[in-house]
mmCIF file of the N, C-alpha and C atoms, coordinates in Angstrom:
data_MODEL
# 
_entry.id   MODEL 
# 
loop_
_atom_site.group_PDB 
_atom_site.id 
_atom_site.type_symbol 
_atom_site.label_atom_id 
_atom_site.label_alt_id 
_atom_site.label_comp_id 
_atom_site.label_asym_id 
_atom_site.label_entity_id 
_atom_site.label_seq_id 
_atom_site.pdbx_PDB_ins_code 
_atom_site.Cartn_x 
_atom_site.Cartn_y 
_atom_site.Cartn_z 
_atom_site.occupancy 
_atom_site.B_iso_or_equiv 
_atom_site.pdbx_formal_charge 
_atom_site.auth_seq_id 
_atom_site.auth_comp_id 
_atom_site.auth_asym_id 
_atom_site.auth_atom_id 
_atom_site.pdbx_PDB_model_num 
ATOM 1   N N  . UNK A 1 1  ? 5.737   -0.380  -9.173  1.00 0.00 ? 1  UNK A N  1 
ATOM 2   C CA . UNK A 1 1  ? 4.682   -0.704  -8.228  1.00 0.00 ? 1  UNK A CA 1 
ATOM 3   C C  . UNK A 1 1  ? 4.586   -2.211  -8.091  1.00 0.00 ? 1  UNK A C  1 
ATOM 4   N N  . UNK A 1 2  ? 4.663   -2.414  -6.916  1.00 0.00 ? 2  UNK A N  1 
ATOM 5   C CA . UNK A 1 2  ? 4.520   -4.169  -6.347  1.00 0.00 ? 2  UNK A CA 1 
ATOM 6   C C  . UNK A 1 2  ? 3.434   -4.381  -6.250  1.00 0.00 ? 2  UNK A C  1 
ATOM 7   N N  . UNK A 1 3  ? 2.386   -4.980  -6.856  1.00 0.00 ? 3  UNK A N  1 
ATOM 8   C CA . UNK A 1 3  ? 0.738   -5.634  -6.686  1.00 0.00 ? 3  UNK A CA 1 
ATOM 9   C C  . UNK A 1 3  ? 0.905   -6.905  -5.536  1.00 0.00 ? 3  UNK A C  1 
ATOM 10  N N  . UNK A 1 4  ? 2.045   -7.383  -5.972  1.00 0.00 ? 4  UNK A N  1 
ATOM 11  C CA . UNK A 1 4  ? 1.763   -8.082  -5.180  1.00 0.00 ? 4  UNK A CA 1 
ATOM 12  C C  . UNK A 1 4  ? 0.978   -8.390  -3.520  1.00 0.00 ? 4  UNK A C  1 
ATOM 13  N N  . UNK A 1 5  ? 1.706   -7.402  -3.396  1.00 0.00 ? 5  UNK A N  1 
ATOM 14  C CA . UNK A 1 5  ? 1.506   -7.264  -1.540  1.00 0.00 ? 5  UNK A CA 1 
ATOM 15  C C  . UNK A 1 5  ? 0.436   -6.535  -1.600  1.00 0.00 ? 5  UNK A C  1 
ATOM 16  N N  . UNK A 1 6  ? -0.063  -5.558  -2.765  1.00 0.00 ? 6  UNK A N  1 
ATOM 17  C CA . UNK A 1 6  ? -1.052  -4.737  -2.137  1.00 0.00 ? 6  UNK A CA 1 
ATOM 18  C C  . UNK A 1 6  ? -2.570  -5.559  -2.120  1.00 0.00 ? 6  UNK A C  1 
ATOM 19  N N  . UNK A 1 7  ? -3.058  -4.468  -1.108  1.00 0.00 ? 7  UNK A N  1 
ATOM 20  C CA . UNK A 1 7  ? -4.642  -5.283  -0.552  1.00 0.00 ? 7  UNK A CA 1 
ATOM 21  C C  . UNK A 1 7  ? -5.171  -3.897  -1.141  1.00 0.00 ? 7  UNK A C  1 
ATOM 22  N N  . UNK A 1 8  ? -6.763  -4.389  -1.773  1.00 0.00 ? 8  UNK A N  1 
ATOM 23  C CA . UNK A 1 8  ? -7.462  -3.684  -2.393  1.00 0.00 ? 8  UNK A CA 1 
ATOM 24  C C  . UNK A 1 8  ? -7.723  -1.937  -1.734  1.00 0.00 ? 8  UNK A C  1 
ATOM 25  N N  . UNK A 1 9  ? -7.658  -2.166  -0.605  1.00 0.00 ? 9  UNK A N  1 
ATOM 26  C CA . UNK A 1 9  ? -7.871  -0.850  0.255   1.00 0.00 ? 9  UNK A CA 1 
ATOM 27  C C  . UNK A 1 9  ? -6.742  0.117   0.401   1.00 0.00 ? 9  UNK A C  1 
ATOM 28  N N  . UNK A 1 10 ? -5.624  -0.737  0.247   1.00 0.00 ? 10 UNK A N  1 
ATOM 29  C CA . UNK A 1 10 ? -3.895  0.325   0.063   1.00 0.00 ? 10 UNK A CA 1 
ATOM 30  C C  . UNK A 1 10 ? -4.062  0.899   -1.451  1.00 0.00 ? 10 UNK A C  1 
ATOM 31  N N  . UNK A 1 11 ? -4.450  0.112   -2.270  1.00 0.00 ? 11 UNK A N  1 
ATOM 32  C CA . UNK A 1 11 ? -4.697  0.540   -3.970  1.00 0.00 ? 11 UNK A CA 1 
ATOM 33  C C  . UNK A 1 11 ? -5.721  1.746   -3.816  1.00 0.00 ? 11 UNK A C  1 
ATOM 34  N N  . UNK A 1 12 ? -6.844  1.567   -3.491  1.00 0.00 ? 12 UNK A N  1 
ATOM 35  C CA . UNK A 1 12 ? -7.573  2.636   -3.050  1.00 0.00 ? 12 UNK A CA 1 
ATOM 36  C C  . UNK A 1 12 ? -7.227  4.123   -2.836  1.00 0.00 ? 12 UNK A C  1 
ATOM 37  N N  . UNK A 1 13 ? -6.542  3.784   -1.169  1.00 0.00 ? 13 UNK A N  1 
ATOM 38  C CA . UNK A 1 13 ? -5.699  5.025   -0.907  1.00 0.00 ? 13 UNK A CA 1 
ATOM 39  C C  . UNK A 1 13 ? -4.878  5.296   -2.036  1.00 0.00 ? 13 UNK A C  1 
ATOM 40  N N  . UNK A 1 14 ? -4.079  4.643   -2.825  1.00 0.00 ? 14 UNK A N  1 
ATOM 41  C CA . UNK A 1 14 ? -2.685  5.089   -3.817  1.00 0.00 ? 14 UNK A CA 1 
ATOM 42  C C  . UNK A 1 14 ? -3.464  5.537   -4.187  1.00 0.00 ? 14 UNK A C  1 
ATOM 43  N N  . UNK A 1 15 ? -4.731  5.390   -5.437  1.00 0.00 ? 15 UNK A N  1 
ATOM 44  C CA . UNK A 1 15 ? -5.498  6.103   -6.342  1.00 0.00 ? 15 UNK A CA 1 
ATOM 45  C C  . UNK A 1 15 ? -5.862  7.455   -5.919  1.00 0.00 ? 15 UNK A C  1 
ATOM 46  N N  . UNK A 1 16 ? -6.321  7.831   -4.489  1.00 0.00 ? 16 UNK A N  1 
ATOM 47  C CA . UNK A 1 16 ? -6.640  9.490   -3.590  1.00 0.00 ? 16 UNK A CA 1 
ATOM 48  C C  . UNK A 1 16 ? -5.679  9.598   -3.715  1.00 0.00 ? 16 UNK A C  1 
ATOM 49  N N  . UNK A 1 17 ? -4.467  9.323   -3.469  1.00 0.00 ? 17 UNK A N  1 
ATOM 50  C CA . UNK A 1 17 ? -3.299  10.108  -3.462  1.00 0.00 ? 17 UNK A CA 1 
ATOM 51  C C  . UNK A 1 17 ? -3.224  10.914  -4.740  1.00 0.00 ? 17 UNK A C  1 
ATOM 52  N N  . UNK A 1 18 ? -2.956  9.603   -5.756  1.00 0.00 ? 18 UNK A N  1 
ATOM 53  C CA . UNK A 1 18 ? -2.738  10.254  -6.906  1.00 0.00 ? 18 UNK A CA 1 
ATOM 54  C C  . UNK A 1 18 ? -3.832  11.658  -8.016  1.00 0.00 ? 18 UNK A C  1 
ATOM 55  N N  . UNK A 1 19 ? -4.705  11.269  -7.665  1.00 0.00 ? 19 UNK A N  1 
ATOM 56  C CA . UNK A 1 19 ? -5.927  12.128  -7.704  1.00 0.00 ? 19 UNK A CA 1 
ATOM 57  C C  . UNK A 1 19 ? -5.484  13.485  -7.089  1.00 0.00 ? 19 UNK A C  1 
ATOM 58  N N  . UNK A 1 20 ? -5.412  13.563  -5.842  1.00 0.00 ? 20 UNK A N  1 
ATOM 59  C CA . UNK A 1 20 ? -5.058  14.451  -4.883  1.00 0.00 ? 20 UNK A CA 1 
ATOM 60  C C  . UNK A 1 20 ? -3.567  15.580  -5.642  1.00 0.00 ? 20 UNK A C  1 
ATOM 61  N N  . UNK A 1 21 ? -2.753  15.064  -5.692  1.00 0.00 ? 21 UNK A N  1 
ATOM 62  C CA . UNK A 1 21 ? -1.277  15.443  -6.760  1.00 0.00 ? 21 UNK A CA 1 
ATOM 63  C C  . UNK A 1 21 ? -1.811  15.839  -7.777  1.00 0.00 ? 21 UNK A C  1 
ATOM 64  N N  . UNK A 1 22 ? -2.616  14.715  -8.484  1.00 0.00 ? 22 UNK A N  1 
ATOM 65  C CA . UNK A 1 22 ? -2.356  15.726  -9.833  1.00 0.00 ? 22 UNK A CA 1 
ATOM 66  C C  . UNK A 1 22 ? -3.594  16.748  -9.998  1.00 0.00 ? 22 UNK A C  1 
ATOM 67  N N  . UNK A 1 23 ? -4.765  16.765  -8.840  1.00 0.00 ? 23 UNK A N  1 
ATOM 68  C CA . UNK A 1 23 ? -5.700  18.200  -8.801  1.00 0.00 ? 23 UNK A CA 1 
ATOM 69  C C  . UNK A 1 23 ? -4.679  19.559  -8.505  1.00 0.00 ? 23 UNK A C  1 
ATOM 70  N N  . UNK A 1 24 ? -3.660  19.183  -7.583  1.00 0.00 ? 24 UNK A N  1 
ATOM 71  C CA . UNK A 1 24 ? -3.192  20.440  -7.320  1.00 0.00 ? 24 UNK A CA 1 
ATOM 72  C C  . UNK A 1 24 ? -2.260  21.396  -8.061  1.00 0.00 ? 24 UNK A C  1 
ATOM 73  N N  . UNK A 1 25 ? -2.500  20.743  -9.779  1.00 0.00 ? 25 UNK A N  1 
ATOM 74  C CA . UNK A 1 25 ? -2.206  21.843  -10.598 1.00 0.00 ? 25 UNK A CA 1 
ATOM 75  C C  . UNK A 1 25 ? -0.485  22.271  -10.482 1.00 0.00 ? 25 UNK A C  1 
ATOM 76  N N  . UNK A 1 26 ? 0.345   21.632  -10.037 1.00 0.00 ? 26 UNK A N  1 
ATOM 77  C CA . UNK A 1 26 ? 1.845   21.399  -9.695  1.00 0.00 ? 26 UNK A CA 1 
ATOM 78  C C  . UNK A 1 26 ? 2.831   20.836  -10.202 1.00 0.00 ? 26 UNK A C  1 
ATOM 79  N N  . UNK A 1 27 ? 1.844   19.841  -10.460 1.00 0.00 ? 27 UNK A N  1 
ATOM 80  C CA . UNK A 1 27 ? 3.060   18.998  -10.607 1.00 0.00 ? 27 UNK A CA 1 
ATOM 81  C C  . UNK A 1 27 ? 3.768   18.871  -11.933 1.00 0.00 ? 27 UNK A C  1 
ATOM 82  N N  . UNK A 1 28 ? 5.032   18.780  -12.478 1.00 0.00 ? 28 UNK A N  1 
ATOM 83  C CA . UNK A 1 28 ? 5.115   19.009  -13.532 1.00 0.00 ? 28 UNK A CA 1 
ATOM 84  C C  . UNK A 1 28 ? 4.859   17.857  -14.407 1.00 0.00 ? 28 UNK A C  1 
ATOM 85  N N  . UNK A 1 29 ? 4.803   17.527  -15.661 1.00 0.00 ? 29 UNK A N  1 
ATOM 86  C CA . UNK A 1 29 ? 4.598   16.854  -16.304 1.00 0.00 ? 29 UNK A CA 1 
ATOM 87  C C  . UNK A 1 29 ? 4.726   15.278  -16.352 1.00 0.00 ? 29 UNK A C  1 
ATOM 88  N N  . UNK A 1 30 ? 6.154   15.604  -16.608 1.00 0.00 ? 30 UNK A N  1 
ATOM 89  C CA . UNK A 1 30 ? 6.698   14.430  -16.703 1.00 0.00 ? 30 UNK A CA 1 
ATOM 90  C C  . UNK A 1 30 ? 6.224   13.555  -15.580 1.00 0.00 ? 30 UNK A C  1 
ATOM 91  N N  . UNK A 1 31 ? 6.289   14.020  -14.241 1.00 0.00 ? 31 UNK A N  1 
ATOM 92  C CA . UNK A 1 31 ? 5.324   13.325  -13.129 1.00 0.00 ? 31 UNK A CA 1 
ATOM 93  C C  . UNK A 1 31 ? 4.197   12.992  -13.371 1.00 0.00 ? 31 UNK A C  1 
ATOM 94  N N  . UNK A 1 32 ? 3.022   13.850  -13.751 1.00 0.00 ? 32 UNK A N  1 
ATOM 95  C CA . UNK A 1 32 ? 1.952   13.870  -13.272 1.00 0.00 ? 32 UNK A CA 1 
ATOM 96  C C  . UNK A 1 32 ? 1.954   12.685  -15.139 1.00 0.00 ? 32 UNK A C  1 
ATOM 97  N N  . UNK A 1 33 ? 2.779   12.484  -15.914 1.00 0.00 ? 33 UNK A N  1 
ATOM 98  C CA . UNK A 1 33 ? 2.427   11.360  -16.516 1.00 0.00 ? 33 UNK A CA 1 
ATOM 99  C C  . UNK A 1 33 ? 2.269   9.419   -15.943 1.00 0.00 ? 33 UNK A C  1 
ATOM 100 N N  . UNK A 1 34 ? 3.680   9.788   -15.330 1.00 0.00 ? 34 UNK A N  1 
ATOM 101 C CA . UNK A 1 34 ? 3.960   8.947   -14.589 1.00 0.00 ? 34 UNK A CA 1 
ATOM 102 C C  . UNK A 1 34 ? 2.850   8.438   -13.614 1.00 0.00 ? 34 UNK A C  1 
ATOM 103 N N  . UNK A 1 35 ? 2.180   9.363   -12.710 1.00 0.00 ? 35 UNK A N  1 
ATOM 104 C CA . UNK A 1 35 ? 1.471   9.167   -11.770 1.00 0.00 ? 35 UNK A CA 1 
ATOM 105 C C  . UNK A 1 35 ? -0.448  8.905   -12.169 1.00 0.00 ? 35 UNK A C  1 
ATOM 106 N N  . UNK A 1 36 ? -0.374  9.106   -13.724 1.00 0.00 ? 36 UNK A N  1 
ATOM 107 C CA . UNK A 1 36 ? -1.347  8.736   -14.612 1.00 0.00 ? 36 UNK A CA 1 
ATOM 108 C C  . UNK A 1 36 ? -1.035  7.324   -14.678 1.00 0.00 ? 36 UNK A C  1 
ATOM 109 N N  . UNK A 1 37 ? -0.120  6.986   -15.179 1.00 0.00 ? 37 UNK A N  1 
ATOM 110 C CA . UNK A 1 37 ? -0.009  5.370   -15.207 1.00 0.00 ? 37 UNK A CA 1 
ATOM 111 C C  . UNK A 1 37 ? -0.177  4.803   -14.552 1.00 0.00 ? 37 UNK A C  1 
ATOM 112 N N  . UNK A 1 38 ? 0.380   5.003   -13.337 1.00 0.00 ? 38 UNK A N  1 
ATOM 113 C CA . UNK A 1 38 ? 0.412   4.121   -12.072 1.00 0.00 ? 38 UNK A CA 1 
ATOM 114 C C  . UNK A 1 38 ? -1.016  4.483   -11.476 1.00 0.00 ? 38 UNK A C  1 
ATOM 115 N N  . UNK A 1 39 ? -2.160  5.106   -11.490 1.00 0.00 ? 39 UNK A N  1 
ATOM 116 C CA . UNK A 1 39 ? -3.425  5.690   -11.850 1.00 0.00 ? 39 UNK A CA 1 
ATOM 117 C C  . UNK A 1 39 ? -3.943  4.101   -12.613 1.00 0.00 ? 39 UNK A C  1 
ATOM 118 N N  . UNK A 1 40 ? -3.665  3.820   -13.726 1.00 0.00 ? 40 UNK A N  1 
ATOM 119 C CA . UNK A 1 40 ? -4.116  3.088   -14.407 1.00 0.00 ? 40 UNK A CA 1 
ATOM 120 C C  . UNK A 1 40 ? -4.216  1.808   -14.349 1.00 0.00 ? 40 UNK A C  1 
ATOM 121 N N  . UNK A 1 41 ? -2.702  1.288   -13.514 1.00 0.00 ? 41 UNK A N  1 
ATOM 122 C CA . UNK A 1 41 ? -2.527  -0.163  -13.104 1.00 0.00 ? 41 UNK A CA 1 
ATOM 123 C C  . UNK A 1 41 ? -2.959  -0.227  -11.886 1.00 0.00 ? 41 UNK A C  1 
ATOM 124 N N  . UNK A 1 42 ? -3.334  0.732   -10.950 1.00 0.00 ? 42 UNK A N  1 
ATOM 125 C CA . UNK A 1 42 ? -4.425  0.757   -9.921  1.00 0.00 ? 42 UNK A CA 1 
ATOM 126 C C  . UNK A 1 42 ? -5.466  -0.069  -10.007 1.00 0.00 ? 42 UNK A C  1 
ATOM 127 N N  . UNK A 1 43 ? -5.906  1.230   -10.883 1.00 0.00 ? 43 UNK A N  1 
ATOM 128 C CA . UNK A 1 43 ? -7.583  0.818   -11.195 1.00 0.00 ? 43 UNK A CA 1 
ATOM 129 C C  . UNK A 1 43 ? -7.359  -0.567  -11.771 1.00 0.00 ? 43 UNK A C  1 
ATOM 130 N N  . UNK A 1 44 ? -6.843  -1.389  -12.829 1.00 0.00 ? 44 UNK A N  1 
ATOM 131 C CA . UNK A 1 44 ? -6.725  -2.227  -13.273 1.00 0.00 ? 44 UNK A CA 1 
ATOM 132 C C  . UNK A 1 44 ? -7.067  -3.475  -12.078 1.00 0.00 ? 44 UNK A C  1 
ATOM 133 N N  . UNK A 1 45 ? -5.695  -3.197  -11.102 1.00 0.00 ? 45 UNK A N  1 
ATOM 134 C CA . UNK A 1 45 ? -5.944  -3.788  -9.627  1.00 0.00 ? 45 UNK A CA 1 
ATOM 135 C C  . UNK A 1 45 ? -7.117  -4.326  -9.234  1.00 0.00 ? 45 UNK A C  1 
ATOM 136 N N  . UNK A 1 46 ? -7.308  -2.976  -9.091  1.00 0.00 ? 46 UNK A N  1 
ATOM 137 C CA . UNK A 1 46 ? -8.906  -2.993  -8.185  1.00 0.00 ? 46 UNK A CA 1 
ATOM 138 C C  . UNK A 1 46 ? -10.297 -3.880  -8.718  1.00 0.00 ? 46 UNK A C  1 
ATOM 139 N N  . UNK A 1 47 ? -10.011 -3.610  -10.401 1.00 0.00 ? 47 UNK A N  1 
ATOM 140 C CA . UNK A 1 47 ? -10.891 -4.199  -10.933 1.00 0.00 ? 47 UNK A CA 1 
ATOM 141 C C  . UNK A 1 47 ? -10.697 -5.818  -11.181 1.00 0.00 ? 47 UNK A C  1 
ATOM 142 N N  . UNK A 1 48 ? -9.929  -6.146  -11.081 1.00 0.00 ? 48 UNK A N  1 
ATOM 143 C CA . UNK A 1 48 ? -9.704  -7.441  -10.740 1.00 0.00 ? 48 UNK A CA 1 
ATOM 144 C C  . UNK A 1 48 ? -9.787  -7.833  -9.665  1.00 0.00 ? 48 UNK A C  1 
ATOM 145 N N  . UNK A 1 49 ? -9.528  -7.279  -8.596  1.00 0.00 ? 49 UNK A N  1 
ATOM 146 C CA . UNK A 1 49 ? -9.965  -7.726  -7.427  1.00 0.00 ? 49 UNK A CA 1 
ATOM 147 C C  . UNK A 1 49 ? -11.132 -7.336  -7.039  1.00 0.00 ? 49 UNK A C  1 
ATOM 148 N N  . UNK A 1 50 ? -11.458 -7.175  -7.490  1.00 0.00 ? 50 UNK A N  1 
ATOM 149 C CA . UNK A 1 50 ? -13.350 -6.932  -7.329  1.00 0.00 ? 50 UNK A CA 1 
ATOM 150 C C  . UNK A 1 50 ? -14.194 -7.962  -7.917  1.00 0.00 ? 50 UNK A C  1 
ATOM 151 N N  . UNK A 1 51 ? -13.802 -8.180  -9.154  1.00 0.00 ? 51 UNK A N  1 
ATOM 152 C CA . UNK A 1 51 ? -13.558 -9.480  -10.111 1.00 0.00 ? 51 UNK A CA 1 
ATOM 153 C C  . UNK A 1 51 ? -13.714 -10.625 -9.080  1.00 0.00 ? 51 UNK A C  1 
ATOM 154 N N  . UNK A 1 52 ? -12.487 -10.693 -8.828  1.00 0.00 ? 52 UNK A N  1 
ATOM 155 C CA . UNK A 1 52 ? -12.237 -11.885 -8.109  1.00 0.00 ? 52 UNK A CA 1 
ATOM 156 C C  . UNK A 1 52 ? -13.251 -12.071 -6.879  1.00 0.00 ? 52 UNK A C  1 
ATOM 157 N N  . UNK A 1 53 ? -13.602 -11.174 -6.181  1.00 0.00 ? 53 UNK A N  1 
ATOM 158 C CA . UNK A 1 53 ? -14.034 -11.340 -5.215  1.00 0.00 ? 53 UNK A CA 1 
ATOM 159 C C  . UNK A 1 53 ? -15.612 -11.548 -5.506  1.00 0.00 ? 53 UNK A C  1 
ATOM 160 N N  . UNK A 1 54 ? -16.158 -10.814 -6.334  1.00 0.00 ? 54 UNK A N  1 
ATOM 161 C CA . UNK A 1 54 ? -17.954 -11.423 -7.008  1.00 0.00 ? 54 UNK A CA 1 
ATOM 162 C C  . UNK A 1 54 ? -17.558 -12.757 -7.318  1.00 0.00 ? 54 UNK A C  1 
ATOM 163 N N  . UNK A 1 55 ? -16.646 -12.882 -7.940  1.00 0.00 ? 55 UNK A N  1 
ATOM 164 C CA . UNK A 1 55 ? -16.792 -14.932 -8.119  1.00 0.00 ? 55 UNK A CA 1 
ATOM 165 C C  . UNK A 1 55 ? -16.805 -15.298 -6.915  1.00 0.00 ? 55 UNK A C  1 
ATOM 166 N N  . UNK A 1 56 ? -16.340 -15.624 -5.886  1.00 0.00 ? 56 UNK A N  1 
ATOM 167 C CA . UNK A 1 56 ? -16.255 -16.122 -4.285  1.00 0.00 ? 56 UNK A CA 1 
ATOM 168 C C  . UNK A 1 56 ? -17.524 -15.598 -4.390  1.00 0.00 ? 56 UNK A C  1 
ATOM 169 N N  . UNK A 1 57 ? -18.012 -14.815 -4.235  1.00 0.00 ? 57 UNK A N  1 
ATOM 170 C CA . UNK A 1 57 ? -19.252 -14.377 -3.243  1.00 0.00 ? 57 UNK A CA 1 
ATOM 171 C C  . UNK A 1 57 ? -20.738 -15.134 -4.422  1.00 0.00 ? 57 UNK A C  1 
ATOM 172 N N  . UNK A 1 58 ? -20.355 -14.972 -5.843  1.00 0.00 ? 58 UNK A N  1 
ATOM 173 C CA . UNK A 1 58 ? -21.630 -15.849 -6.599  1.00 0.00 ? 58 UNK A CA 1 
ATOM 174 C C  . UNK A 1 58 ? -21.446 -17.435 -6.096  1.00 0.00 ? 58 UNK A C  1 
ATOM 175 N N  . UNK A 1 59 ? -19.836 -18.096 -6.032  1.00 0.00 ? 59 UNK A N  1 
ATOM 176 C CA . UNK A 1 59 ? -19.728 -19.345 -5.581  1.00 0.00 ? 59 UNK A CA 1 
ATOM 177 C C  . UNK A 1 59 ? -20.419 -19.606 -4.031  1.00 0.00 ? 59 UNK A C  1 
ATOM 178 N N  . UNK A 1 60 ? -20.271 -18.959 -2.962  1.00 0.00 ? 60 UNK A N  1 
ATOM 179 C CA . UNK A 1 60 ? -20.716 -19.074 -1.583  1.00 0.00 ? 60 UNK A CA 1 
ATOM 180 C C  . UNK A 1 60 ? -22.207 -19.248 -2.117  1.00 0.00 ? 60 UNK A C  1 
ATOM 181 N N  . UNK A 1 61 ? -22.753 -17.947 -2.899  1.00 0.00 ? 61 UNK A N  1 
ATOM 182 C CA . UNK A 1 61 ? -24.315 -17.591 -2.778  1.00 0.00 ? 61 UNK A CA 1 
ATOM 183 C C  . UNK A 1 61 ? -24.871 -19.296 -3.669  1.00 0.00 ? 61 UNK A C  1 
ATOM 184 N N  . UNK A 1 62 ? -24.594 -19.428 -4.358  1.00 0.00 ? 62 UNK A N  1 
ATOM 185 C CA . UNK A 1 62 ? -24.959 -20.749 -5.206  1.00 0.00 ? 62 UNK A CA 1 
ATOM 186 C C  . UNK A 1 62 ? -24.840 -21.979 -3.844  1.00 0.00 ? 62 UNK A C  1 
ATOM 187 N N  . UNK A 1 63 ? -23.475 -21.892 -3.298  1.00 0.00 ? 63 UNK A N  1 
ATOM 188 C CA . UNK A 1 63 ? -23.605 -23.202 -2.376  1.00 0.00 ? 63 UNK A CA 1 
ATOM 189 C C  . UNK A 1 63 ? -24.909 -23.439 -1.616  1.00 0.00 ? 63 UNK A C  1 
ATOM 190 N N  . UNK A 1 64 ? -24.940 -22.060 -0.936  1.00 0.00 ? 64 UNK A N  1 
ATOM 191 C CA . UNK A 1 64 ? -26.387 -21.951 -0.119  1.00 0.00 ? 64 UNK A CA 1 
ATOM 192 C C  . UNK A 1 64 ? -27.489 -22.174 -0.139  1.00 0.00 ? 64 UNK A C  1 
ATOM 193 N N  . UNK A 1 65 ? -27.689 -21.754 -2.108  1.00 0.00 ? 65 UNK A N  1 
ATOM 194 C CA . UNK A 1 65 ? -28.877 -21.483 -2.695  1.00 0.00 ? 65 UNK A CA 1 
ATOM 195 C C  . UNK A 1 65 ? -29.427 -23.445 -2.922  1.00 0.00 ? 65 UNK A C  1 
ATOM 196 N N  . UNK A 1 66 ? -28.031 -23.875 -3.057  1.00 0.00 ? 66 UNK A N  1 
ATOM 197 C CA . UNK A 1 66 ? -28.268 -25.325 -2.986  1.00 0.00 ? 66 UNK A CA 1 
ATOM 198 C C  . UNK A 1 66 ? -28.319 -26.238 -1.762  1.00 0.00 ? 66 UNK A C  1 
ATOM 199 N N  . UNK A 1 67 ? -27.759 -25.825 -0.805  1.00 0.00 ? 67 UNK A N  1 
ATOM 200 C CA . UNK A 1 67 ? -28.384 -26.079 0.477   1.00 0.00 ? 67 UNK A CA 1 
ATOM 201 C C  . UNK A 1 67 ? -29.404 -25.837 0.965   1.00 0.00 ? 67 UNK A C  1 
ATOM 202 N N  . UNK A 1 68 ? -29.937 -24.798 0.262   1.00 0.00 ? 68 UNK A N  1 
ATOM 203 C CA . UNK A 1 68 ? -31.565 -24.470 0.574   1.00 0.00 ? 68 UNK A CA 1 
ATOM 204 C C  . UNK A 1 68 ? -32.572 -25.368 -0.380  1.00 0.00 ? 68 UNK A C  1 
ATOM 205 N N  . UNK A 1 69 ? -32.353 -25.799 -1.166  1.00 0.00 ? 69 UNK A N  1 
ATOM 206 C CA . UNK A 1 69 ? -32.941 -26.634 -2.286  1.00 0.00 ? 69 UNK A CA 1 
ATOM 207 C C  . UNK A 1 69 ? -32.755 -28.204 -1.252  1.00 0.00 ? 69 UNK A C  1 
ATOM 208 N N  . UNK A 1 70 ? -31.768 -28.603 -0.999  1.00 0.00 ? 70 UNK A N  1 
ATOM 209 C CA . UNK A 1 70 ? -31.755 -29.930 -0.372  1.00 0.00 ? 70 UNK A CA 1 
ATOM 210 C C  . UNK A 1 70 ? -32.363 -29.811 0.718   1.00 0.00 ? 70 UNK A C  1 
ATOM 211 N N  . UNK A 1 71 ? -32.506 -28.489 1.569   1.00 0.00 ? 71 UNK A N  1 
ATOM 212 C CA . UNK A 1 71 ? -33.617 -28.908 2.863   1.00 0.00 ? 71 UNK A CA 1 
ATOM 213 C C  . UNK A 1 71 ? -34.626 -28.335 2.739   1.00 0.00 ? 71 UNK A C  1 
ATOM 214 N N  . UNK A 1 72 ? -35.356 -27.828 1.850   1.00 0.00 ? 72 UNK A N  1 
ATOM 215 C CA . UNK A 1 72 ? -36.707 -27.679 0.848   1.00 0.00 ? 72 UNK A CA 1 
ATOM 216 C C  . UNK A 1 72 ? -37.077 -29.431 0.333   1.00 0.00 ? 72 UNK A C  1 
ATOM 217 N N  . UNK A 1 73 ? -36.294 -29.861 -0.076  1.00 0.00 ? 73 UNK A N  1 
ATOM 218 C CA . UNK A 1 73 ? -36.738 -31.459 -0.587  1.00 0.00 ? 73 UNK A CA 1 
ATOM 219 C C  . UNK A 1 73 ? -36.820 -31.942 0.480   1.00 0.00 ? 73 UNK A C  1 
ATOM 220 N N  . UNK A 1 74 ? -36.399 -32.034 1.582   1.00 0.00 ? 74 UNK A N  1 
ATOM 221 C CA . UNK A 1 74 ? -36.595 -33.192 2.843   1.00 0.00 ? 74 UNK A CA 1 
ATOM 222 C C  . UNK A 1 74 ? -37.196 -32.707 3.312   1.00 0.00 ? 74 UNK A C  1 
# 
């Protein structure tokens, strides 16, 4: 699996997929191990990029919160 390229919303979908496969009680093992892992470095994904993205959004909210402080003083 390439992280690289993926955007949080393609990781998403991979995770339904994989969900989806291994509910339907089919698949044989050795797969549905495989498709556990890659399950795992998903989520991993995601959670870092979620990560990442509350820092940007506490950094923006702070800029503001201090732009509102400097035209509160004047």
């Amino acid at each position: 699996m390439n992280e690289s390229n993926l955007t949080y919303e393609q990781a998403i979908k991979k995770l339904s997929d994989i969900v989806e496969k291994l509910s339907s009680q089919s698949v044989p093992l050795s797969e549905a191990s495989k498709l556990f892992e890659e399950g795992g470095e998903l989520i991993k994904f995601c959670y870092s990029s979620l990560k990442t993205v509350k820092g940007k959004l506490l950094e923006i909210k702070n800029t503001l919160d201090g732009l509102k402080m400097e035209e509160e003083e004047n």
